[in-house]
Each structure stands twice: as structure tokens, then as C-alpha cells.
Backbone bond lengths (Angstrom), bond angles and torsions (degrees), N, CA, C in turn:
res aa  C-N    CA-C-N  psi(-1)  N-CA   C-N-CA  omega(-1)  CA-C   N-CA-C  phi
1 X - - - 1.449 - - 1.524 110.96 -
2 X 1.306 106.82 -57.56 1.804 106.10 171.00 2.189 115.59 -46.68
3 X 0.967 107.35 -43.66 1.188 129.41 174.04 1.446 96.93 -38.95
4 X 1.502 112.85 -83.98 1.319 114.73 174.72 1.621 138.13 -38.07
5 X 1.395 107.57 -45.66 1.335 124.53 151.23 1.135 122.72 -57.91
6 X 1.339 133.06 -24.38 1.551 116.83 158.90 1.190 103.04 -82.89
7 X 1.054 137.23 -44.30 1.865 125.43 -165.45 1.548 101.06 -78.19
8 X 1.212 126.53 -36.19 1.821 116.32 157.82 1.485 120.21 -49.15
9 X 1.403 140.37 -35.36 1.224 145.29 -157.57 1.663 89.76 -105.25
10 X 1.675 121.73 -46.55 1.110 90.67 167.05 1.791 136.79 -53.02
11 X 1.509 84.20 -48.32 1.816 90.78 177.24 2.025 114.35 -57.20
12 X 1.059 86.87 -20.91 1.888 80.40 174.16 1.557 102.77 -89.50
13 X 1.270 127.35 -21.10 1.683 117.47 174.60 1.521 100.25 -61.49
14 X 1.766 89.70 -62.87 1.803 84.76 -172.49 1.709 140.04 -52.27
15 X 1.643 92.94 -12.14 1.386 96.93 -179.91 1.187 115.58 -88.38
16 X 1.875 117.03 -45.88 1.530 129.21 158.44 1.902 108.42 -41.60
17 X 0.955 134.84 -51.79 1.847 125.33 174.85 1.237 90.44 -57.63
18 X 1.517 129.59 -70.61 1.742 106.42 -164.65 1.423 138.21 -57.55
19 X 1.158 105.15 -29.29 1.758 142.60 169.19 1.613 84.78 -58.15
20 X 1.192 138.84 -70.99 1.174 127.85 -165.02 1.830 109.04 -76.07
21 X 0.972 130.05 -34.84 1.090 133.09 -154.88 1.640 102.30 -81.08
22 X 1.734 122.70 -23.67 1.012 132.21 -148.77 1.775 86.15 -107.17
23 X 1.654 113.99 -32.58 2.062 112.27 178.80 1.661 93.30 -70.85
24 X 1.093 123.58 -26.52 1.369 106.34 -154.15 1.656 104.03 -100.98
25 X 1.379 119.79 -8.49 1.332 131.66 150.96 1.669 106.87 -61.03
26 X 1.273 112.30 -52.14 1.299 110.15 -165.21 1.722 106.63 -88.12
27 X 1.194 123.90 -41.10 1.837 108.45 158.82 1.787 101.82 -47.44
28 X 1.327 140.86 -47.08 1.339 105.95 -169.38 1.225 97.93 -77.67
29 X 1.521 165.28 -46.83 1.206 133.19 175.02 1.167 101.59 -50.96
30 X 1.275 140.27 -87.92 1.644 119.27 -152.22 1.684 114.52 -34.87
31 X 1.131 125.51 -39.32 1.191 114.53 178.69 1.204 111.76 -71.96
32 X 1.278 150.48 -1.05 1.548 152.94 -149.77 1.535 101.69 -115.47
33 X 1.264 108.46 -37.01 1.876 141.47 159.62 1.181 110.42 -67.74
34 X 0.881 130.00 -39.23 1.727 134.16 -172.58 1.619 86.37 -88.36
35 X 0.812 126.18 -79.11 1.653 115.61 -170.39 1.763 127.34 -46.48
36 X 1.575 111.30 -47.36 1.453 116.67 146.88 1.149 137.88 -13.18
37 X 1.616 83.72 -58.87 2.016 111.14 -172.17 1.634 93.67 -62.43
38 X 1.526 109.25 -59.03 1.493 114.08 -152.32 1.534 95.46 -69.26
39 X 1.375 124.59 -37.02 1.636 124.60 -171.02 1.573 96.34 73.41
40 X 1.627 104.18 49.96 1.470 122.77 134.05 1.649 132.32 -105.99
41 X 1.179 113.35 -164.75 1.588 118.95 -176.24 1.395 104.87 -121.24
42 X 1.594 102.73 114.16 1.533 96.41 160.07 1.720 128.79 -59.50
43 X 0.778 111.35 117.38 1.570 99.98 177.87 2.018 123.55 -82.65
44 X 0.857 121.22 167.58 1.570 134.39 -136.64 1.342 99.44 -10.58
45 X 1.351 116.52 40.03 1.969 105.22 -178.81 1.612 121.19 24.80
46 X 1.344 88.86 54.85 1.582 102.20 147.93 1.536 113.81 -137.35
47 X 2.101 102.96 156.92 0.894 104.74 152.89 1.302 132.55 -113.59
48 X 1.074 154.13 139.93 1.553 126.34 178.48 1.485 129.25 -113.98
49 X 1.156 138.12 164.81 1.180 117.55 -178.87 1.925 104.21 -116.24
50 X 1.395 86.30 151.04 1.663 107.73 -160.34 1.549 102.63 -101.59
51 X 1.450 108.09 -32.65 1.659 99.96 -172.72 2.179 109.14 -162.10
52 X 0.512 74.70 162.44 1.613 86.68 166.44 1.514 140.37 -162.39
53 X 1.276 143.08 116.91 1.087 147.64 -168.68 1.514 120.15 -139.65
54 X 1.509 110.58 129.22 1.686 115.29 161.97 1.877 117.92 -23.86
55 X 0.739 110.97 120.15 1.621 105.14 140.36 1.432 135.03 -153.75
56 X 1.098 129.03 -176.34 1.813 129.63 177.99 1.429 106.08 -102.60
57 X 1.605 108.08 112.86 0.994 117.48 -164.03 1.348 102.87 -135.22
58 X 1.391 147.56 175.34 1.667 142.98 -139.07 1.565 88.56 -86.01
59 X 0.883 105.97 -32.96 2.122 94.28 -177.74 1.573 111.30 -103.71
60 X 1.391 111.76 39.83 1.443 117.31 -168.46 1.320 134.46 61.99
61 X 1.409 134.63 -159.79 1.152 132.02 -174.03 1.396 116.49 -43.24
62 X 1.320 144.88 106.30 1.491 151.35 132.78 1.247 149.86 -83.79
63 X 1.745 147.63 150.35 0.938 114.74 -156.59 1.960 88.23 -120.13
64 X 1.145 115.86 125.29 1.326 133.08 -174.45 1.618 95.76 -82.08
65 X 1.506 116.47 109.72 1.442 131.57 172.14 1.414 98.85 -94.95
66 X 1.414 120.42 161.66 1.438 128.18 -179.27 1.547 94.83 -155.81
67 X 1.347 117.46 120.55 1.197 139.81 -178.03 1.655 118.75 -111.93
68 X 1.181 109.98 151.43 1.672 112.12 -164.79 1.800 119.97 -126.57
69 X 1.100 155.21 47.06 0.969 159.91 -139.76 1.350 113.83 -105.29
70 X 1.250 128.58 171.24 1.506 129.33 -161.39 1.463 112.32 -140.49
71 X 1.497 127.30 103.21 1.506 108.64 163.38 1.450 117.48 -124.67
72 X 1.654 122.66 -165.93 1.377 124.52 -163.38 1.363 111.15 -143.47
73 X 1.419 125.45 127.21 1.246 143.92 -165.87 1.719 107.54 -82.43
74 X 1.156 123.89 -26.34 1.247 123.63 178.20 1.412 121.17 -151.12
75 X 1.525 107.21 24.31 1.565 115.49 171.28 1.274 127.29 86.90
76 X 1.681 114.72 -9.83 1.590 131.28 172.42 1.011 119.85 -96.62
77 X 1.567 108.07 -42.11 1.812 111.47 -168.68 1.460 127.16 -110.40
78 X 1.250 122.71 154.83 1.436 100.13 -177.98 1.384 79.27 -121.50
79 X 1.524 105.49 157.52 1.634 134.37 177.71 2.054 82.40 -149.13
80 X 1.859 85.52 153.69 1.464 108.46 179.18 1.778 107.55 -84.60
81 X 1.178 95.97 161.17 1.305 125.61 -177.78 1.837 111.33 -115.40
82 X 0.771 150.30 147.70 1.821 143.52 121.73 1.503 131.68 -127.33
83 X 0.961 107.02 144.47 1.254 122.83 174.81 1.312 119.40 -107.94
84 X 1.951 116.24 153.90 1.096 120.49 -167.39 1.721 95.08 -123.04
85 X 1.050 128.70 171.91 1.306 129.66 174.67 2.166 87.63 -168.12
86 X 1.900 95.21 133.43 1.749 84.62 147.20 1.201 112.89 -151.79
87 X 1.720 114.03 111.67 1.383 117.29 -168.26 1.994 84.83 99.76
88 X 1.554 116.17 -144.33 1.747 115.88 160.83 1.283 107.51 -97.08
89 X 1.060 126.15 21.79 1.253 123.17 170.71 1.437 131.97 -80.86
90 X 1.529 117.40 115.56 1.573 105.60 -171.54 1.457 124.24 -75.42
91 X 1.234 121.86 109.82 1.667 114.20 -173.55 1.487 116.67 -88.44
92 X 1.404 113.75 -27.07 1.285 118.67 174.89 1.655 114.47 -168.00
93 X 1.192 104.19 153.22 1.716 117.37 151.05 1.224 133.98 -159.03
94 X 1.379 110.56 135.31 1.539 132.36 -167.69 1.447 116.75 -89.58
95 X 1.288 108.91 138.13 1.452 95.88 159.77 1.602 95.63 -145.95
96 X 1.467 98.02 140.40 1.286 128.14 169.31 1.582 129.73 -61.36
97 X 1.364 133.73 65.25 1.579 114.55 179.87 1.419 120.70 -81.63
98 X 1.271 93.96 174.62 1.935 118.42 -145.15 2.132 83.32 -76.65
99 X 0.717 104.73 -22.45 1.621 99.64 -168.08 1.844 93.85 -87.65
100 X 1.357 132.13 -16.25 1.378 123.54 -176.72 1.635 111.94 111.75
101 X 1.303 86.31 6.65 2.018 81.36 -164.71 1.855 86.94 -91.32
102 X 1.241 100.42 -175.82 1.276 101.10 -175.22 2.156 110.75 -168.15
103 X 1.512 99.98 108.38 1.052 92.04 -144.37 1.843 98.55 -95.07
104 X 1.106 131.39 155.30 1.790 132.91 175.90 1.733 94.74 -125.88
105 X 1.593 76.68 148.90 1.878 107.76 -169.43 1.446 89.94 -139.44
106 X 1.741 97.62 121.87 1.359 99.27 172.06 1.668 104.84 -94.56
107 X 1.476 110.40 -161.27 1.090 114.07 -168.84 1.845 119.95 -68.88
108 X 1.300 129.37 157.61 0.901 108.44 -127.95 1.840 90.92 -111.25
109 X 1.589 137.54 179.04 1.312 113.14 -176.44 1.188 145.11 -79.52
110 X 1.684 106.20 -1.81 1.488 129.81 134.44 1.392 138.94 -36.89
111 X 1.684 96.89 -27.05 1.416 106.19 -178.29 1.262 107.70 -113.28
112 X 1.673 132.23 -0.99 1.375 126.90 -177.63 0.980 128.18 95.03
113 X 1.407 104.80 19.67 1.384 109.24 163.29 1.757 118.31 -161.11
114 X 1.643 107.72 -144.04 1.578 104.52 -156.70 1.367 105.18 -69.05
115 X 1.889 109.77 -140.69 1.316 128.77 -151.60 1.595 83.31 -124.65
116 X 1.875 71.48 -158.35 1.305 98.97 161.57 1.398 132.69 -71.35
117 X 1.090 127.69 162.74 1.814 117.09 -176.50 1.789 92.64 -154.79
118 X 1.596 109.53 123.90 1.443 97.53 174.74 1.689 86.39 -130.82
């Protein structure tokens, strides 16, 4: 019985690192896309992630990552970025401009749905 319980807990580590390793591949493309779209600059090409939590989401249990990244509209400034992911699913992304506006990108037409929305 112990036997089993370690090789079960292993197989849930290994799936939780890939599960993560595979959103955080896919927040840096979405953000690389999100910046494109806008005809901004990603800055130091990263993304990072800020938080994560369970939730019930249309295909059941998922874990909703929220990622934080930074780019620049004219090569001087940085303003924030975030991203949403739940499960690989893109739920949203923001970007912050220098004037206060603040623009959301839903998921993208790969994923089944709209555009941009400012």
C-alpha cells in the first residue's frame, strides 16, 4: 500500500511540473501575441507568474494561473501587462497604457473565440 502511494504522489508531482511548465510556455506566447497585436515591445521577454489558484471552470476542476509581464509603447517606459490562463486556456489579457487607458484581449482565434476589445 505505501508502495503505491509513493508512485501515485509521484505521478501527481510529475503531472503538476508539466501542467505548469506547459501554462507558462503558453503565457509567454500569449504575451508575445498580445504585444504584436498592440504594436508594442515586450520587454526583457519574460513572463512571470504572480499567483495561482483551483477553480470550477466549464471542463471542471482547473488551476487559474495569473501572470505579470511588462512592455513599452515607445522604447522609454515600461507600463504592466497580465495575463490570465485557467487550465491552457486563455481567459484574458490586459495591458496597461501610459495615458491610463487599459486595454483587454480575450481569447484568441485558436482558442474559440473573439479579438481585441479596447
Amino acid at each position: 500500500m505505501t508502495g503505491l502511494m509513493i508512485i501515485l504522489s509521484l505521478a501527481l508531482v510529475a503531472f503538476y511540473v508539466n501542467d505548469t511548465w506547459r501554462a507558462n510556455e503558453r503565457a509567454r506566447r500569449v504575451g508575445r501575441q498580445a504585444c504584436k497585436r498592440a504594436g508594442v515591445q515586450l520587454l526583457d521577454a519574460t513572463v512571470v507568474r504572480i499567483g495561482q489558484r483551483p477553480v470550477w471552470g466549464a471542463r471542471g476542476l482547473a488551476l487559474r494561473r495569473r501572470y505579470r509581464f511588462e512592455f513599452s509603447a515607445d522604447g522609454a517606459g515600461r507600463h504592466p501587462g497580465e495575463i490570465s490562463l485557467e487550465g491552457q486556456q486563455l481567459q484574458r489579457v490586459t495591458l496597461d497604457w501610459p495615458d491610463g487607458g487599459r486595454e483587454f484581449q480575450g481569447p484568441d482565434p485558436a482558442d474559440r473565440g473573439g479579438g481585441p476589445e479596447r
